[in-house]
C-alpha positions as CSV (number, residue, x, y, z in Angstrom):
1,X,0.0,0.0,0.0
2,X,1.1,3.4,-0.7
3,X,2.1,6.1,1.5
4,X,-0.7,8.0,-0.4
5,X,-3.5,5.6,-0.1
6,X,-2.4,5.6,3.9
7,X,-3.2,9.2,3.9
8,X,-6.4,8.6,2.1
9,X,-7.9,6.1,4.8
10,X,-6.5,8.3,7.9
11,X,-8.3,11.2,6.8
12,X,-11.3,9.4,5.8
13,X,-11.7,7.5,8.9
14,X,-10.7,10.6,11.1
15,X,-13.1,12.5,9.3
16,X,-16.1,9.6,9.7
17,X,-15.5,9.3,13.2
18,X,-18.5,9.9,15.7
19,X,-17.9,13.5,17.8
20,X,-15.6,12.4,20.3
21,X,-13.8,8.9,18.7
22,X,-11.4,10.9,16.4
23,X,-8.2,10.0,18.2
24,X,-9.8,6.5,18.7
25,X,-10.3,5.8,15.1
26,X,-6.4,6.9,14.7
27,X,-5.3,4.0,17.2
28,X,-7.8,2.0,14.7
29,X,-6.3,3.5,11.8
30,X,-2.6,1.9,13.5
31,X,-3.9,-1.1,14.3
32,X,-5.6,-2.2,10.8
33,X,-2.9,-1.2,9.2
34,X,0.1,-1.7,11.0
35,X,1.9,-3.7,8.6
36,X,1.3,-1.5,5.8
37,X,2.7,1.6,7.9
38,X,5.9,-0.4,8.8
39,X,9.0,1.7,7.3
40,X,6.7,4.9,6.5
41,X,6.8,8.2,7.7
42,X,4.4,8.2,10.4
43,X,4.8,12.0,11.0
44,X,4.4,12.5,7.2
45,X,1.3,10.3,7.1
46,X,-0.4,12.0,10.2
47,X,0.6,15.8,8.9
48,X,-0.7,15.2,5.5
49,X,-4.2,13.7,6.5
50,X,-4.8,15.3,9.6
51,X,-2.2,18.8,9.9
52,X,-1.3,17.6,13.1
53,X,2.3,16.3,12.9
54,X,1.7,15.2,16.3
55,X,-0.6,13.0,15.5
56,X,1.7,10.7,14.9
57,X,2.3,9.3,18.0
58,X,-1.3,8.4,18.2
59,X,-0.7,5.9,15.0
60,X,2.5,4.4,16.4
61,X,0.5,3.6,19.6
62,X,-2.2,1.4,17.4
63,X,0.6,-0.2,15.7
64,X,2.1,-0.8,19.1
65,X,-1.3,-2.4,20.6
66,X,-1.5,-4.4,17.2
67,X,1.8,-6.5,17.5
68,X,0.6,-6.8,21.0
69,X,-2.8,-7.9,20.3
70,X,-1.1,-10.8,17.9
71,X,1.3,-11.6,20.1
72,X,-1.1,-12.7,23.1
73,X,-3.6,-13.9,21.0
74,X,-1.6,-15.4,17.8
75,X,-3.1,-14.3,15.4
């Protein structure tokens, strides 16, 4: 997947999110696709589809509780 389609989906789910579930759907957004983000420029990603630079570290956490989530449940 390409660093532009990324963008696409982050900005689409952010913006698709109920009032309140924003930052939520950004852990989501890491989780689903945490393989795909491996190696990209999360900073780069988050900027582009959200202006928030910051939101970076919101991504890296989902991609954090995804390797988690496979590791106690093996997927």
């Amino acid at each position: 997947m390409t660093t532009d389609e990324l963008i696409i989906i982050l900005k689409e789910m952010y913006n698709n999110a109920d009032n309140g579930f924003q930052v939520a759907n950004i852990h989501l957004f890491g989780i689903k696709y945490a393989n795909e983000l491996q190696n990209k420029n999360l900073k780069f990603i988050a900027t582009e589809a959200l202006n928030k630079e910051s939101y970076y570290a919101e991504i890296n956490k989902g991609i954090k509780l995804s390797f988690l989530l496979k590791k106690i449940i093996k997927i």
